[in-house]
N, C-alpha and C positions, 0 to 999 in steps of 0.2 A: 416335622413337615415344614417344608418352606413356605412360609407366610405372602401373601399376594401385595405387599404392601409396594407401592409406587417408592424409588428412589426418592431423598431429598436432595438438593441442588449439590452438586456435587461430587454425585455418590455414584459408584458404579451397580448399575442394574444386572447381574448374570442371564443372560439370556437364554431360551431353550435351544440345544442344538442338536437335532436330529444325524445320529452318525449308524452307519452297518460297519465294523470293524472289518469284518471278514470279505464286504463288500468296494471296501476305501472310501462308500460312500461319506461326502460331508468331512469328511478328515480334513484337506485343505480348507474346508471353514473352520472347522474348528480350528485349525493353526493358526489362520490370519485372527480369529476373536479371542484367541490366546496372545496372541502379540500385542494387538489392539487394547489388552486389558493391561498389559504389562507395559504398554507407551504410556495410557490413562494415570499409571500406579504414577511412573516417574514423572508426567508431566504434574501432577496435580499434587505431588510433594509427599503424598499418602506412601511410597516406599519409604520415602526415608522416613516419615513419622513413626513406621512397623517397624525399621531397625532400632530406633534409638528409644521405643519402646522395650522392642525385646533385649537392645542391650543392657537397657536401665534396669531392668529384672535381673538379668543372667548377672549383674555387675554388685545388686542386693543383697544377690541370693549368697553369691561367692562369700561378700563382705560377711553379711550372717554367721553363713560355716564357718570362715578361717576364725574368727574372732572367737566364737564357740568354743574352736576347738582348744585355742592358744590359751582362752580363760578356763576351760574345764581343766586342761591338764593341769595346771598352775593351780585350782585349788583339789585337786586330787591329790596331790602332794601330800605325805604323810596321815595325816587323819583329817585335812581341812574340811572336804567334804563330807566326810562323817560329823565333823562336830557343828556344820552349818546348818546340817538336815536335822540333827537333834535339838538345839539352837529354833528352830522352828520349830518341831514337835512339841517344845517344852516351853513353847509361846514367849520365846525368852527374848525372841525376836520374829518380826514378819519375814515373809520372804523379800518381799518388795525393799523391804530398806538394805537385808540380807545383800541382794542383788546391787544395789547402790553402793552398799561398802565396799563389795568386789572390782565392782566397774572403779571408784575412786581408788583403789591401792593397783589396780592392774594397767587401769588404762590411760595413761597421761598423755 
């Protein structure tokens, strides 16, 4: 449920817009308060802040995966990963330093 809470300075308010689809009633408001919110977005710098938000994520997330993936195979090789996970089982080492050893021989 949408909370009745007053904008803070700056912030865009969504307003209630009474529309009949089937009627066209309010349609041409709702377009101009869709424009108006999207002039709001780019004047007030908040577009660009949601892109380089959402790029900074999708740019993470990518770095994440590929690096994942390029370290998992590299130590899947031969028995690496078997004898790291036993290595660990056999408390012969933590995973945490495990992962540190990797990251220094993989990633320079």
């Amino acid at each position: 449920m949408i909370e009745m809470n007053h904008p803070g300075e700056g912030e865009w308010f969504p307003p209630v817009m009474l529309t009949v689809a089937q009627k066209y009633d309010g349609i041409a408001e709702l377009t101009d308060m869709i424009l108006e919110h999207f002039r709001f977005l780019n004047e007030s710098g908040k577009r660009v802040e949601f892109e380089e938000t959402k790029s900074s994520l999708r740019f993470t997330e990518l770095l994440k995966d590929r690096l994942f993936a390029r370290v998992y195979e590299h130590i899947r090789e031969g028995n690496g990963l078997e004898e790291i996970v036993s290595a660990i089982a056999h408390r012969e080492v933590d995973p945490y330093s495990a992962v540190e050893d990797i990251l220094e021989k993989k990633v320079k």
